[in-house]
C-alpha positions in Angstrom: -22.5 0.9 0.0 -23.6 0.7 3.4 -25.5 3.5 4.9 -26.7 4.6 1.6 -30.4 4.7 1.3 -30.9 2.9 -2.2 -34.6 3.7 -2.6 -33.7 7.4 -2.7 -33.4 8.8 -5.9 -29.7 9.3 -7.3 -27.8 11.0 -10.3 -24.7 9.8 -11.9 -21.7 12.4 -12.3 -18.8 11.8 -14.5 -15.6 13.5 -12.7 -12.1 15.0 -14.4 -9.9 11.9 -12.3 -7.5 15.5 -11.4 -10.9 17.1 -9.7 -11.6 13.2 -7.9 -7.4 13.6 -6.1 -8.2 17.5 -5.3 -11.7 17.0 -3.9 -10.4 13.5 -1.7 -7.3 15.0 -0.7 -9.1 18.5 0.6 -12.2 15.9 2.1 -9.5 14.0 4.2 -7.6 17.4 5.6 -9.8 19.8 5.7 -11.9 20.0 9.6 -15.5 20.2 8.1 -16.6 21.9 11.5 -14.5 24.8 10.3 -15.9 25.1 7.0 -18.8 27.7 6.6 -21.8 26.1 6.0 -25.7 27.6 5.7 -27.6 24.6 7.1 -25.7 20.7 8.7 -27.4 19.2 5.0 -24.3 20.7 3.7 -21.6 19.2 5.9 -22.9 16.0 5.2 -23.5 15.8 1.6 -19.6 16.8 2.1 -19.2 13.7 4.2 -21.3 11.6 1.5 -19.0 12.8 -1.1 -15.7 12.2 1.2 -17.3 8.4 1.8 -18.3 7.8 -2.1 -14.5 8.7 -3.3 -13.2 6.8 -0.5 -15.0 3.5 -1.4 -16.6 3.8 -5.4 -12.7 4.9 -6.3 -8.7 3.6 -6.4 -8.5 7.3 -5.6 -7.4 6.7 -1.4 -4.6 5.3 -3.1 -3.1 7.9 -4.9 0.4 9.3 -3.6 1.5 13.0 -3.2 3.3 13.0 -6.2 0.3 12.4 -8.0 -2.1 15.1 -5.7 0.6 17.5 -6.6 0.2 16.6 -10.7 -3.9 16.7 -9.9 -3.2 19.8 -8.3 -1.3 21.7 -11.1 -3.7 20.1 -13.7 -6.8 21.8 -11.9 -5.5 25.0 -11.7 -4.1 25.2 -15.1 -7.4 25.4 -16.0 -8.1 28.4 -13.8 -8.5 31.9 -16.0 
């Protein structure tokens, strides 16, 4: 991926596909100047995440239909 510093040490997640739509579909919408954030590391490693779904995934390709299922799946599992 360009940009991305591959000298620098990295971990490997495994994600729920459900929390992938959720997390890409708030990335896109949400204005990450509004969200409260203790130091601009934050933000970005928002914007890393945003960039890494956007280009690792087939997840930018998902329709509403399916956000809305993602959706419903996530918070079913809410107590």
């Amino acid at each position: 991926m360009s940009g991305m510093d591959l000298s620098l040490p990295t971990v490997q997640i495994s994600l729920w596909r459900s929390d992938a739509v959720v997390h890409f579909d708030w990335l896109i919408t949400v204005d990450l100047d509004a969200v409260p954030t203790q130091h601009p590391a934050e933000k970005q490693a928002l914007a890393d995440l945003l960039t890494r779904l956007e280009h690792e995934t087939d997840i930018p390709g998902v329709t509403q239909e399916q956000v809305d299922a993602a959706r419903e799946e996530v918070s079913r599992d809410m107590g």
